[in-house]
N, C-alpha and C positions, 0 to 999 in steps of 0.2 A: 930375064926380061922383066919380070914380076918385081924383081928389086930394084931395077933401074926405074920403072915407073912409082915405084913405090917412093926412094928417095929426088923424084920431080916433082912429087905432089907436094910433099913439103920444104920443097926449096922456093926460092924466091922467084925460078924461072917460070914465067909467064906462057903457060905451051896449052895450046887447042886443039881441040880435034877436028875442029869447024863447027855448022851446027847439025850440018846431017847427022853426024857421028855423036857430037853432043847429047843430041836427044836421047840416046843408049846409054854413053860410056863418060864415066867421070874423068874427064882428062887433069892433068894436073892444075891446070886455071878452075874448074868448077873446085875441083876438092880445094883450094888455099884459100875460099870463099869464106868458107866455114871458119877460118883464123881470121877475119875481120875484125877489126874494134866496130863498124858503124853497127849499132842496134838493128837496123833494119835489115841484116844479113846472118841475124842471129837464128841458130836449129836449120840453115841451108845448107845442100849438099856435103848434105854426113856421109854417103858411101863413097865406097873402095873405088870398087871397079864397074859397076851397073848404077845407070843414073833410073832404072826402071822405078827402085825402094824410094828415092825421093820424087820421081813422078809421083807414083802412085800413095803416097802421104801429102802433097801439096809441098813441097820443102825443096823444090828445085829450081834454082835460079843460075838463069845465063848469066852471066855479068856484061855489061855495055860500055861498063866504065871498069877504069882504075880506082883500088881501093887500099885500103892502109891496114895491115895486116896488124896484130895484137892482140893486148887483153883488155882493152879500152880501161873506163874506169871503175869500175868493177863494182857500179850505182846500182844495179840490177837486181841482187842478190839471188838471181834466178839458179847460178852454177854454184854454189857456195857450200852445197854437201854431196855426200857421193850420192846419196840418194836421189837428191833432185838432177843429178845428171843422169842416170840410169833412168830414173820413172819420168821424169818432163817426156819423150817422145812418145811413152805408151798414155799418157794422158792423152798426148796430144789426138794421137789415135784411136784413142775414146772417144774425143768430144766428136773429131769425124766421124765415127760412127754413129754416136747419137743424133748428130745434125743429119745425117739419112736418114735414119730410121724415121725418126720426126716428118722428114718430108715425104717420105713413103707415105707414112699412118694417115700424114695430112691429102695425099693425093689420093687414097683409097680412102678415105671419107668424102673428098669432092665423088669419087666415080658413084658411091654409093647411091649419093640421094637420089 
């Protein structure tokens, strides 16, 4: 079963899980997001099988629309070593966390005074 949904993710067939189930699990329409050329769907829905990993980094996106799957033009140079593909999401996850802590520090100076 693991295979069969494994090779519908990356096929072209468009399959949902609805969105109750969405909100949990990467169906094959969330995972073929991430094959987009449009920029504005770039670092979404990286996981497998639990859409919990992209909840919980901000990186999860329904789709509403139809999209055009590829390597767009490749103007970015964001994916262009192996490095920046491996470290871009722990960055990414850095900066979330410093934007909390930030807010934190700031909210505990507002209670302080």
């Amino acid at each position: 079963m693991s295979n069969l949904i494994g090779n519908l993710r990356h096929s072209p067939v468009w399959l949902s899980y609805g969105p109750a189930a969405g909100r949990w699990l990467i169906s094959p329409a969330h995972h073929q997001l991430h094959h987009s050329c449009e920029p504005r769907h770039l670092g979404c829905n990286r996981g497998f099988e639990l859409a919990v990993w992209d909840r919980l980094y901000g990186t999860l996106y329904v789709p509403p629309e139809t999209f055009r799957m590829g390597l767009g033009d490749a103007t970015d140079g964001q994916w262009n070593t192996l490095a920046r593909l491996y470290l871009w999401p722990l960055a990414g996850a850095a900066r979330r966390v410093g934007a909390g802590a930030r807010q934190l520090l700031a909210n505990l100076a507002k209670i302080s005074r």
